[in-house]
MARVEXPA-744778 format. One line per field, with one value per residue (C-alpha): y, z, x; residue number from 1; residue in three letters. Coordinates in nm, 3 decimals. Layout:
N
c2 = [Y ...]
c3 = [Z ...]
c1 = [X ...]
num = [NUM ...]
residuo = [ALA ...]
***
This chain:
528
c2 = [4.657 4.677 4.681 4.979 5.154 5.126 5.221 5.586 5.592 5.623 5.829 6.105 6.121 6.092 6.426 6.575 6.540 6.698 6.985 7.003 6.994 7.323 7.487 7.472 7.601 7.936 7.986 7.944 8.237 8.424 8.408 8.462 8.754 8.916 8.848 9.010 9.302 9.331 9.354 9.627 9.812 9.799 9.889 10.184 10.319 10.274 10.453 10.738 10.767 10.771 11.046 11.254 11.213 11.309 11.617 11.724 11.733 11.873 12.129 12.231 12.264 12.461 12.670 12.717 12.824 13.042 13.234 13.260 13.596 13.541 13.409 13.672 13.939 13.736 13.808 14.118 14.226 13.947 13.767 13.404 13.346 13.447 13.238 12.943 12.981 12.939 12.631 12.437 12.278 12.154 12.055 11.846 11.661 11.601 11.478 11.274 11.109 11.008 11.241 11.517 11.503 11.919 12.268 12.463 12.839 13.085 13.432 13.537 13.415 13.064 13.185 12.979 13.124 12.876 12.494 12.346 12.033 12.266 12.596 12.668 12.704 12.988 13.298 13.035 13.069 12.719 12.822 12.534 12.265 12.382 12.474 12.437 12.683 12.933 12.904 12.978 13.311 13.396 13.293 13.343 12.991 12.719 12.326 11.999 11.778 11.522 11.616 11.514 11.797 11.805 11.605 11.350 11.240 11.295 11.457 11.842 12.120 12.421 12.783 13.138 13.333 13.705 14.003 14.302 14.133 14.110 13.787 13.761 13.395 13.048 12.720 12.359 12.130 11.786 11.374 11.155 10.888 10.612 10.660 10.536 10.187 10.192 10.255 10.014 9.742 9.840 9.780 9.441 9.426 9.128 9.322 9.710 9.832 10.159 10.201 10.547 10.688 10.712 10.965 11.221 11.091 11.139 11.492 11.660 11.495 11.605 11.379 11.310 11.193 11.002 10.802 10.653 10.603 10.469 10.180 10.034 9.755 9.828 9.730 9.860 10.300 10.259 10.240 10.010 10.036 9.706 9.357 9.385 9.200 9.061 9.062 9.295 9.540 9.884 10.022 10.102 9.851 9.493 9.166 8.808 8.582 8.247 8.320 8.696 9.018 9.260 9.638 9.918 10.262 10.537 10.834 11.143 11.450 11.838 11.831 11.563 11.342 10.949 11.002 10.616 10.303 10.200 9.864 9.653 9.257 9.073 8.709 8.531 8.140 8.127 8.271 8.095 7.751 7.834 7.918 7.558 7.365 7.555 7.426 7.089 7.054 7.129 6.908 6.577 6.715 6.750 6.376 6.207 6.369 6.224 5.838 5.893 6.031 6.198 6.407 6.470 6.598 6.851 6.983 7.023 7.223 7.453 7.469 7.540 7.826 7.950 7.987 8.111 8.338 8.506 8.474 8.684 8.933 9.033 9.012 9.260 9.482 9.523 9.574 9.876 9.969 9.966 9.782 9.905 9.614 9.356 9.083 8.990 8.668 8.341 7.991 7.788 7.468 7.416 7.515 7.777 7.933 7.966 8.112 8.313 8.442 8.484 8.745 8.914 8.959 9.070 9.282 9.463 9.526 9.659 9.901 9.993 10.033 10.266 10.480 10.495 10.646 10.873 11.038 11.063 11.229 11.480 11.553 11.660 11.863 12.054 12.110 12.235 12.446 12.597 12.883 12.759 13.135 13.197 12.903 13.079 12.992 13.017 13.203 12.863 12.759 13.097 13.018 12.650 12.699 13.068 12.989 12.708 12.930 13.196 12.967 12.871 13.242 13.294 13.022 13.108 13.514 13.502 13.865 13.847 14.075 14.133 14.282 14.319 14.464 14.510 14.647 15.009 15.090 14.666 14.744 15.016 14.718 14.489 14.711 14.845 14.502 14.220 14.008 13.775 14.062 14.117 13.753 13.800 14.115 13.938 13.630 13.852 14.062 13.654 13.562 13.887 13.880 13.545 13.644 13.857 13.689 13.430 13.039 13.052 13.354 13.269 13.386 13.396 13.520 13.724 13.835 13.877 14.150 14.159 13.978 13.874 13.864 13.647 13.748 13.520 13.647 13.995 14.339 14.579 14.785 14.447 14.424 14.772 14.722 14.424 14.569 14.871 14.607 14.458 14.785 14.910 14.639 14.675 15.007 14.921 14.604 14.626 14.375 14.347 14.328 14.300 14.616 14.816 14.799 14.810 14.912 14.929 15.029 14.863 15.014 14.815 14.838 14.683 14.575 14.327 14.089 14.206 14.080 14.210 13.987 13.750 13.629 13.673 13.845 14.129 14.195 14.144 14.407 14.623 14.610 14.641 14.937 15.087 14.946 15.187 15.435 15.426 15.404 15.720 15.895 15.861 15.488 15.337 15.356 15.140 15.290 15.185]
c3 = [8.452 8.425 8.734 8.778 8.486 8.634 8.963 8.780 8.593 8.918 9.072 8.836 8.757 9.159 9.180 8.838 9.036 9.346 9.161 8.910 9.189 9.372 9.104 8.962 9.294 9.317 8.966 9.055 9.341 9.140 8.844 9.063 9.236 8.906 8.784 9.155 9.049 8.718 8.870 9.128 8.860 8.608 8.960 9.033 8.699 8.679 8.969 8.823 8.505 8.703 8.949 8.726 8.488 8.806 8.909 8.543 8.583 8.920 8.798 8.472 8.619 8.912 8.701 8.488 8.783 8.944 8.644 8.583 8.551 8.709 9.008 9.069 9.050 9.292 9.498 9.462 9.517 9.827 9.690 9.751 9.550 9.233 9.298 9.403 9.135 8.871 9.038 9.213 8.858 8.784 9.109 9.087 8.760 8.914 9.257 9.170 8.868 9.142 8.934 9.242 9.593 9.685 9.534 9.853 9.778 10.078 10.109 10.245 10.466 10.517 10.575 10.430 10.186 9.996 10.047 9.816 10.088 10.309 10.156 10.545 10.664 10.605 10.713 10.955 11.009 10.884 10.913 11.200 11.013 10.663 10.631 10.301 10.192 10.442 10.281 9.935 10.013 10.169 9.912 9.628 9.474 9.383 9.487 9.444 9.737 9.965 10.240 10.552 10.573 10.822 10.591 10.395 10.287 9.938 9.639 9.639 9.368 9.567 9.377 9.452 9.309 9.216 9.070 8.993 9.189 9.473 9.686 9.665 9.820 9.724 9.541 9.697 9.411 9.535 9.485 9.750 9.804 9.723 9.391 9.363 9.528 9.214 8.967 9.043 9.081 8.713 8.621 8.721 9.062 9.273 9.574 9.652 10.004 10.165 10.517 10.640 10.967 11.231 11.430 11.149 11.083 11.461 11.431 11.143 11.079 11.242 11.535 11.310 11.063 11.254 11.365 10.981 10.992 11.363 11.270 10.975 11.052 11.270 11.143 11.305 11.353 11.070 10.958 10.652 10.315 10.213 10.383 10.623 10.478 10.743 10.861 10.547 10.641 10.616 10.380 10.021 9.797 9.764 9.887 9.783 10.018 9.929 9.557 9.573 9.497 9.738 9.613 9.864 9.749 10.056 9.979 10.204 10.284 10.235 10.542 10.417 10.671 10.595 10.555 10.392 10.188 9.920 9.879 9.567 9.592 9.245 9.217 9.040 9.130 8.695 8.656 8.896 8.750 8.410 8.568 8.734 8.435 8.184 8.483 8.529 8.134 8.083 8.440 8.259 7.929 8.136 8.328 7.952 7.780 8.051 8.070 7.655 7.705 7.915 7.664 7.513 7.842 7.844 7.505 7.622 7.924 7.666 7.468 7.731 7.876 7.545 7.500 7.877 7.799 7.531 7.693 8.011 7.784 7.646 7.984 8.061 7.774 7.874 8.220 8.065 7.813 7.515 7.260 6.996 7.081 7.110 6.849 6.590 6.599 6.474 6.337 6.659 6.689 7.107 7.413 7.488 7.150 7.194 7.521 7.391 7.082 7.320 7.534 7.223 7.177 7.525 7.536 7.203 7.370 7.653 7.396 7.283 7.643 7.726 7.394 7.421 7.783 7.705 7.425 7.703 7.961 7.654 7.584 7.910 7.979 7.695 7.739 8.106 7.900 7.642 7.752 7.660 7.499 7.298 7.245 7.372 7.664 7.971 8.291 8.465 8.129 8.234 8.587 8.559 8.252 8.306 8.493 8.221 7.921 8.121 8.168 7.814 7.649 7.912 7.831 7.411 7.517 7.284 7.239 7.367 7.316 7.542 7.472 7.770 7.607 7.732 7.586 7.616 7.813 7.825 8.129 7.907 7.642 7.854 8.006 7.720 7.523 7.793 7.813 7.552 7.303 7.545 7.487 7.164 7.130 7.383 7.109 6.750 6.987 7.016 6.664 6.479 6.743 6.617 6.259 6.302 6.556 6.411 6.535 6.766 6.946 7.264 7.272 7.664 7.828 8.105 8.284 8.159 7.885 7.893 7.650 7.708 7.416 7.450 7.118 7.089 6.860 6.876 6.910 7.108 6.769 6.641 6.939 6.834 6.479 6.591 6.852 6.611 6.364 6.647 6.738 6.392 6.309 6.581 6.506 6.195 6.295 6.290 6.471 6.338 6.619 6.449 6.255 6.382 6.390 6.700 6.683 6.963 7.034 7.267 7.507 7.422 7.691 7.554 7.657 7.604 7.838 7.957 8.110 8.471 8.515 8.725 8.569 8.336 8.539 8.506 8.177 8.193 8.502 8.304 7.996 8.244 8.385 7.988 7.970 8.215 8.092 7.761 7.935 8.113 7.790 7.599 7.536 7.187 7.188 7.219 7.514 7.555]
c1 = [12.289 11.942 11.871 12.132 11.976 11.623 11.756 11.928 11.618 11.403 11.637 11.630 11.271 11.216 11.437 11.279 10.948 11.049 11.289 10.972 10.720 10.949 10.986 10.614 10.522 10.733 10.643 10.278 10.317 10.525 10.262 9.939 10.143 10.213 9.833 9.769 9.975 9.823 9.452 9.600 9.696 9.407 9.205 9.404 9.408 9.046 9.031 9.247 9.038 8.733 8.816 9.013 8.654 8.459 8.700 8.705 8.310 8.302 8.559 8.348 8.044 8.155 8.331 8.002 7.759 8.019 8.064 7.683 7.567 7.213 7.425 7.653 7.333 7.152 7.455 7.488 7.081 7.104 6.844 6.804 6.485 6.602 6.905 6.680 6.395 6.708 6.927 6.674 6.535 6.881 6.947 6.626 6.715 7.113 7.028 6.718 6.960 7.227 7.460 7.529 7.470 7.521 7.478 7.566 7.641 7.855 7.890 8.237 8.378 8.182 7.820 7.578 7.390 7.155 7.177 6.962 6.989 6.823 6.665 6.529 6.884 7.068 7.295 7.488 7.870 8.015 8.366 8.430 8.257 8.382 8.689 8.757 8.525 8.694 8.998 8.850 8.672 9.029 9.273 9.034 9.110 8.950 9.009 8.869 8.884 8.787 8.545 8.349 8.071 7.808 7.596 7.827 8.148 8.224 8.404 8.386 8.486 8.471 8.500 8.500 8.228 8.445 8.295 8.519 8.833 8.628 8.523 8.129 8.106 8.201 8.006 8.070 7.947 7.975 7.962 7.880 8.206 7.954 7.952 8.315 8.145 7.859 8.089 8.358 8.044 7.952 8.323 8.274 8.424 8.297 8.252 8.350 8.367 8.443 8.565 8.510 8.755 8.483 8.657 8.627 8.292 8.215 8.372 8.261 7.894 7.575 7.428 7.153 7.316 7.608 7.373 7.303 7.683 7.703 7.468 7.714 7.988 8.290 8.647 8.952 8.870 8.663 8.271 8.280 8.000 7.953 8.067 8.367 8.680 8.844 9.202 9.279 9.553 9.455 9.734 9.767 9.833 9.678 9.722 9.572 9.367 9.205 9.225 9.070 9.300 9.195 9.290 9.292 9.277 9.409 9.164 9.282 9.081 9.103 9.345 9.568 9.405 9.329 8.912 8.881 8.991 8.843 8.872 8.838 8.738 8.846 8.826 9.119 9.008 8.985 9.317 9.489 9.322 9.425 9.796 9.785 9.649 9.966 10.200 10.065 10.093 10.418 10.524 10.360 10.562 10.861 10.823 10.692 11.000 11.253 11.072 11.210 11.509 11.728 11.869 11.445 11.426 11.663 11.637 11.226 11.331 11.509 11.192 10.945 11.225 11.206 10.871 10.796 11.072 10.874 10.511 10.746 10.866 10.522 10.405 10.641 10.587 10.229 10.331 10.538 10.323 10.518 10.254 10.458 10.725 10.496 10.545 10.246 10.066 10.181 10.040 10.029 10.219 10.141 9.965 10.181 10.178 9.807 9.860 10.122 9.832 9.597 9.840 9.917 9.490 9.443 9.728 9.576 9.208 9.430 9.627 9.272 9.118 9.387 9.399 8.994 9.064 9.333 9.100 8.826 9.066 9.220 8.843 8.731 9.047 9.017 8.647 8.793 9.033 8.759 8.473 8.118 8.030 8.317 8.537 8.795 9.086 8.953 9.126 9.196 9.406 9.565 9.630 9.765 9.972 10.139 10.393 10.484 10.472 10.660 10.929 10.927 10.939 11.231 11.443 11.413 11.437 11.116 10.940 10.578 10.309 10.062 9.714 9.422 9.092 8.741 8.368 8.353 7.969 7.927 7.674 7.434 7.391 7.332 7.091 6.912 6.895 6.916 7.200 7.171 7.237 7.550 7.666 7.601 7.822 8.048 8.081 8.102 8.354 8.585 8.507 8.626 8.958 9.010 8.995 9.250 9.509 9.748 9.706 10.018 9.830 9.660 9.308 9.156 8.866 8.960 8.647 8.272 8.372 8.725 8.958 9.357 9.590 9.937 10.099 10.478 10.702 10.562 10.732 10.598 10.511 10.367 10.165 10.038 9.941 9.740 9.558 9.505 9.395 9.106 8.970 8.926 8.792 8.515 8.455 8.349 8.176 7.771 7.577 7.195 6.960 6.608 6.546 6.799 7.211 7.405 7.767 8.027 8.390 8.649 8.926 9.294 9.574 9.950 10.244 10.519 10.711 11.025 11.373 11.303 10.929 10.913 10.615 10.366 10.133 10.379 10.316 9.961 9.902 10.108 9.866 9.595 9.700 9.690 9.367 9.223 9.405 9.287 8.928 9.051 9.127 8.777 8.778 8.797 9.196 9.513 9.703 10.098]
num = [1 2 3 4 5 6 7 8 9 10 11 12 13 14 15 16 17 18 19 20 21 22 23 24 25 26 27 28 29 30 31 32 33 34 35 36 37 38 39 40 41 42 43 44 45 46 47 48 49 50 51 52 53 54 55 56 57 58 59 60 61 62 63 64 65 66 67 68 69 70 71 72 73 74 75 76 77 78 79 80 81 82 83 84 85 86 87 88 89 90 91 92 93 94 95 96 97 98 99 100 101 102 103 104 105 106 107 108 109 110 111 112 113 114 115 116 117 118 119 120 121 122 123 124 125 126 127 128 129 130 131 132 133 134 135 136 137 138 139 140 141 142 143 144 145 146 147 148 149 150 151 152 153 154 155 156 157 158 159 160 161 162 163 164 165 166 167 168 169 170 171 172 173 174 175 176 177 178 179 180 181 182 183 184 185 186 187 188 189 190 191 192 193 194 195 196 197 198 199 200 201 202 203 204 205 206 207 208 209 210 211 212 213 214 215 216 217 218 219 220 221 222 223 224 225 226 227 228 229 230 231 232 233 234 235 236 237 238 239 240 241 242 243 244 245 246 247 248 249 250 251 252 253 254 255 256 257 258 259 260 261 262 263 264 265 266 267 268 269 270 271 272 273 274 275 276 277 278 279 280 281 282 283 284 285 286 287 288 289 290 291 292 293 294 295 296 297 298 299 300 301 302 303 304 305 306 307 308 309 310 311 312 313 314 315 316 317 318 319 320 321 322 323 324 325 326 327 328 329 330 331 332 333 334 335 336 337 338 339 340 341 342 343 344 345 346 347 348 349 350 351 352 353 354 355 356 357 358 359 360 361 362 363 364 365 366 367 368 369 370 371 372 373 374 375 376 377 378 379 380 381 382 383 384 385 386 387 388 389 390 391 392 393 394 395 396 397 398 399 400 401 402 403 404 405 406 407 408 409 410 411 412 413 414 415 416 417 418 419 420 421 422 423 424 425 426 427 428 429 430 431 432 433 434 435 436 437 438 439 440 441 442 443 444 445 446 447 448 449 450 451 452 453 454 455 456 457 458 459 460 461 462 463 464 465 466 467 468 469 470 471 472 473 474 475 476 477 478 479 480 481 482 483 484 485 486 487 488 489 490 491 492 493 494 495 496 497 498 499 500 501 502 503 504 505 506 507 508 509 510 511 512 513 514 515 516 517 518 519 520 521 522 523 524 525 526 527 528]
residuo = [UNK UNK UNK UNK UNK UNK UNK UNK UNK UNK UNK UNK UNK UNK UNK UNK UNK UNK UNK UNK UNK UNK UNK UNK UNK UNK UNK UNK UNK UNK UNK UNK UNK UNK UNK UNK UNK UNK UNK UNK UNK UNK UNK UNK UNK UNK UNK UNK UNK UNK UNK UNK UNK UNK UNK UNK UNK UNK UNK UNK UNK UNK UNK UNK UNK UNK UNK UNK UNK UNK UNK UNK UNK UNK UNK UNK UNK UNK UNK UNK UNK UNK UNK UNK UNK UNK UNK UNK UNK UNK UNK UNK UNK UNK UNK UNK UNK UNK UNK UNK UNK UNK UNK UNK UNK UNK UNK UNK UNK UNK UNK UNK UNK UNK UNK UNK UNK UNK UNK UNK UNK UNK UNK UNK UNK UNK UNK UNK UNK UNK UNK UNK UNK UNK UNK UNK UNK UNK UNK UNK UNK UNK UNK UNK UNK UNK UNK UNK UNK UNK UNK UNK UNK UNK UNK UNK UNK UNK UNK UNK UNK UNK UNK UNK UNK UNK UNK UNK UNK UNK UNK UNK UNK UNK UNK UNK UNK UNK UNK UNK UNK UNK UNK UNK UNK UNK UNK UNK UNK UNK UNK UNK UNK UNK UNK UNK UNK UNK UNK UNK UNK UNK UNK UNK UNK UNK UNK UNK UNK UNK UNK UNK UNK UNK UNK UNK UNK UNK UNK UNK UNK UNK UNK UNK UNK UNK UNK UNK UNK UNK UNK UNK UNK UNK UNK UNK UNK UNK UNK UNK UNK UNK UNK UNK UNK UNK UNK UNK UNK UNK UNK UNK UNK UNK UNK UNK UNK UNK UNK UNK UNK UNK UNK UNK UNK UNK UNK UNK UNK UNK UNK UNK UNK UNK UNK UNK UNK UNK UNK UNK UNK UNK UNK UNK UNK UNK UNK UNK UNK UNK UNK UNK UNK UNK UNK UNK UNK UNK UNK UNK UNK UNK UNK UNK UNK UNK UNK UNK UNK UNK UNK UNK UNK UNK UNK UNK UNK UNK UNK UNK UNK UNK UNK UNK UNK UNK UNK UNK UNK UNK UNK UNK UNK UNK UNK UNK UNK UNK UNK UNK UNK UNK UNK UNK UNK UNK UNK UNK UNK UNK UNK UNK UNK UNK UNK UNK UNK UNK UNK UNK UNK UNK UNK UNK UNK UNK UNK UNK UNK UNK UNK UNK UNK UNK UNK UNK UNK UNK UNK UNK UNK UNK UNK UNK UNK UNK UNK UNK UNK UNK UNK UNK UNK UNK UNK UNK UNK UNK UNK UNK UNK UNK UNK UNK UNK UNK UNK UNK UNK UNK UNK UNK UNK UNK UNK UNK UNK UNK UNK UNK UNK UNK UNK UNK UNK UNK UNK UNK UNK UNK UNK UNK UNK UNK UNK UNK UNK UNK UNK UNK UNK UNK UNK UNK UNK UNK UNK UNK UNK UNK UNK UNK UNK UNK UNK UNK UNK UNK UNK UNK UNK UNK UNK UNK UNK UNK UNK UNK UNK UNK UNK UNK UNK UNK UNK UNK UNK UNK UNK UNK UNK UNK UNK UNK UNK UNK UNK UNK UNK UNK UNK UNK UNK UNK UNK UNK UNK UNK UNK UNK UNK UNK UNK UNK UNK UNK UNK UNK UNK UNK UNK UNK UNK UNK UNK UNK UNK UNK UNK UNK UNK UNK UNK UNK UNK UNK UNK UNK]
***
């Protein structure tokens, strides 16, 4: 009997070890998978934050210089020094800092104008090598891209440079794609490499400086920054080999076209171990519970379930991001419990982490939103969020006003007193307007002078009696310039959004059109 008893005894904790031993081993790929996951994700969203913080940047400043007035004179007189003389300082401090790698500035269409890379070079047709730019002096819009110049590869905002709805030229403001490599190292990356198609490389760089790019390690069609991971497959996503998490970020150009990878290196050898020693734990729980009793042994499985269950389902809330759900921590009474506490901890500091970067990413796109004189809307929050609001007045049949005004004789004050007393009449102009306008009114800067009222919930007759309200309020409006007082008068056009627009650009070239009719008919005037 005893013998029997030892023999059933041996028997079942022989196929405990061997169901144990199987079953300790899928979890183990399972878990190191998911913890693979996990670091793909955290990389990619990094990567997100990080680009979108770069284009944001990119976008801004861009947006600044091309709306410069000193630029857009030096333009129009042809004159490269004064343009020079003003950006080459700040091109100085950003390229020496490692913050920019190009200020390149284009007259239509794609002739190089000044290339603080190369002030000697200029006047030359780049419309083969660029043709990015060529497509922003044509379609008059901006776009923020990948690129392979003659120069570099990198991250460009490129932006027309308009004056009086015409196309003056274009800025390309741009990053070098190494910077992704630094940052990621700062992040804490093991290793970061970038692997570069050499066939656009070959194409679009200049012999010169191919050659820089020839000299680097070969993998595949591609020129790789940093070591060469071998026998990595070149496709988004990730994949684990000997205990590293390899990440690999598809960046594609202006043309759609794969330019590079970036490619991540994390080491998980500490996670893994720490995934190995839980598992090992609970198998020795698992064979000590069973040598007690058979029945121990079961009733241990359905505590360890239990508690994996729960470390699972936090595991899976962070995975989905609902912190909310996530219980609170408790006394510990085992391992797991700690293990348990200490998800709960890290999957706070996460919660944190990504608050802290969704305030950073709401910053910078309102700052993208805002113009630096005046605080007010800017015409890109115009162009990206028309069609929206359009869509939204439509749907509620909501009555919107619409109001375009500009500076009557803007150029004579700017001439007579220089044009910081215009921004300064440019600014009192903003802040009286948005003394007067209510705060679901949308208050955007249209041009240099020129001013764009959206006005929901507002009759036509409404529309008036506010615009009346602004221009009377102008009139009347003295501005103390040293000893004396300057006064000026604006020009209002109206009109309201109606059932037959297709868009709000409708409306607004309508109240354009009454604009210059009311600068037709004397100025200082609300024209319907």
């Amino acid at each position: 009997m005893k013998k029997r008893i030892y023999f059933i005894l041996a028997t079942l904790t022989i196929i405990i070890i061997i169901i144990s031993f199987f079953y300790n081993q899928q979890s183990l790929t399972k878990l190191v998978t998911q913890k693979a996951k996990e670091t793909y994700e955290n990389r990619l969203k990094e990567y997100n934050v990080l680009y979108d913080s770069k284009k944001t940047f990119l976008d801004a400043f861009a947006k600044f210089l091309t709306s410069s007035p000193i630029i857009i004179e030096s333009y129009l007189e042809n004159n490269r020094t004064k343009l020079i003389s003003y950006i080459k300082p700040l091109y100085k401090n950003l390229h020496n800092s490692n913050i920019i790698e190009e200020i390149h500035f284009f007259k239509a269409p794609a002739i190089s104008f000044v290339n603080f890379a190369n002030l000697k070079q200029y006047n030359i047709n780049v419309s083969k090598s660029r043709a990015d730019i060529l497509w922003v002096d044509t379609s008059f819009q901006p776009s923020t891209h990948y690129y392979v110049c003659r120069l570099y590869p990198g991250l460009r905002a490129t932006y027309p440079i308009i004056y009086n709805g015409k196309i003056l030229g274009s800025l390309s403001f741009g990053l070098n794609i190494k910077i992704f490599k630094k940052l990621f190292e700062k992040l804490g990356a093991q290793s970061v490499s970038i692997y570069l198609n050499n066939d656009i490389l070959k194409k679009m760089l200049l012999p010169q400086k191919y050659k820089e790019y020839a000299k680097l390690p070969t993998y595949e069609n591609y020129k790789v920054l940093g070591k060469v991971f071998k026998n990595i497959d070149l496709k988004p996503g990730f994949e684990v080999k000997n205990n590293y998490v390899f990440t690999k970020i598809k960046i594609s150009d202006f043309f759609g076209h794969p330019m590079a990878y970036l490619v991540i290196k994390d080491d998980i050898k500490q996670s893994i171990a720490t995934i190995k020693r839980i598992l090992i734990e609970k198998t020795i729980i698992e064979l000590l519970g069973f040598l007690v009793a058979f029945g121990i042994v079961f009733i241990l499985f359905r505590w360890i379930f239990t508690k994996m269950e729960d470390i699972n389902k936090i595991l899976t809330l962070i995975k989905e991001q609902k912190f909310s759900q996530i219980p609170q921590k408790t006394t510990p009474k085992d391992e797991l419990d700690i293990y348990k506490n200490n998800l709960i901890e890290v999957a706070q500091k996460i919660k944190t982490y990504l608050n802290i970067l969704s305030e950073k990413v709401e910053e910078y796109s309102d700052k993208a939103y805002k113009d630096g004189l005046t605080e007010a809307l800017n015409r890109r929050f115009l162009e990206e969020k028309a069609n929206q609001l359009f869509t939204k007045y439509s749907l509620k049949k909501t009555k919107v006003g619409i109001v375009m005004l500009d500076i009557d004789n803007f150029k004579q004050i700017n001439d007579n007193f220089g044009h910081d007393i215009g921004d300064l009449i440019i600014t009192k102009l903003a802040d009286t307007i948005k003394s007067i306008i209510r705060k679901e009114d949308f208050l955007i800067r249209y041009g240099g002078e020129e001013f764009l009222l959206i006005l929901p919930n507002s009759s036509l007759q409404d529309t008036y009696k506010v615009a009346e309200k602004i221009r009377k309020a102008i009139e009347n409006l003295e501005v103390k310039i040293g000893n004396k007082n300057l006064k000026f008068t604006i020009s209002v056009g109206i009109s309201e959004l109606n059932s037959f627009d297709k868009t709000l650009f409708d409306a607004i070239k309508r109240a354009d059109i009454n604009l210059y009719k009311a600068k037709q008919n004397g100025k200082n005037r609300v024209e319907i």
